[in-house]
PAZAKOL-384897 format. One record per residue (C-alpha): residue in one letter; chain; x, y negated, z. Coordinates in nm, 2 decimals, padded with zeros to 4 digits. Example, Ala and Ser with C-alpha at 12.3 -4.5 7.8 and 13.67 -1.06 7.14 Angstrom:
! PAZAKOL-384897
("A" "A" (01.23 00.45 00.78));
("S" "A" (01.37 00.11 00.71));
! end
This chain:
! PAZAKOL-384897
("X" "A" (01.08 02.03 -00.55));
("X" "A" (01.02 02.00 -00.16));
("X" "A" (00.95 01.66 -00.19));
("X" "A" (00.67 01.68 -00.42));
("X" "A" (00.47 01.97 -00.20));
("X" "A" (00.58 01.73 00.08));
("X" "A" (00.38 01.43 -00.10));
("X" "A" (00.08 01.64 -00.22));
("X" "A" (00.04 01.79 00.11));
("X" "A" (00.01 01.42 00.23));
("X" "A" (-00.20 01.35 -00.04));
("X" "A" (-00.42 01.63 00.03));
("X" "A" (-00.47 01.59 00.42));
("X" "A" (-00.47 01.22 00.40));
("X" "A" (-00.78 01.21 00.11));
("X" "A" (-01.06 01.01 00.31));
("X" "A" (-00.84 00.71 00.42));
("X" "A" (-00.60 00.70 00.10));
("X" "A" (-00.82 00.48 -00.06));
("X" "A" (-00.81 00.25 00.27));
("X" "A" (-00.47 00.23 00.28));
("X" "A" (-00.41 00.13 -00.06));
("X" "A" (-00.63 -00.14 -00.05));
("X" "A" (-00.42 -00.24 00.32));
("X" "A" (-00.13 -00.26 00.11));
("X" "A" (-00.23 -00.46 -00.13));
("X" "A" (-00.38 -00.72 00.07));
("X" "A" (-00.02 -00.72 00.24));
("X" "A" (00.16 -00.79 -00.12));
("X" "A" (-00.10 -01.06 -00.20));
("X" "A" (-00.06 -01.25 00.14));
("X" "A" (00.35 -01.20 00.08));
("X" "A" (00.28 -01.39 -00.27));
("X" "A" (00.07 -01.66 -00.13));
("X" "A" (00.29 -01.71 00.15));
("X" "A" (00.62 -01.70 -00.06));
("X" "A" (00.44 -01.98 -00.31));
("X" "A" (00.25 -02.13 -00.01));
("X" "A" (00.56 -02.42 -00.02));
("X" "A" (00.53 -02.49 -00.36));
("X" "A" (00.19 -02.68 -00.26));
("X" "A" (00.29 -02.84 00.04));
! end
């Protein structure tokens, strides 16, 4: 149970730039794919 208050209180102080972030991480994941497959080209 103190890990869930833990994460909404995150959640709730981090509000403006969660959006932000998300978007950062999936750009990461997407270049990881295209690098991981980047050989298959070459």
């Amino acid at each position: 149970m103190m890990t869930f208050q833990t994460l909404k209180s995150i959640a709730a102080r981090s509000q403006d730039t969660l959006l932000q972030d998300a978007a950062g991480a999936a750009a990461l994941i997407v270049m990881l794919v295209v690098g991981l497959h980047l050989p298959a080209f070459v």
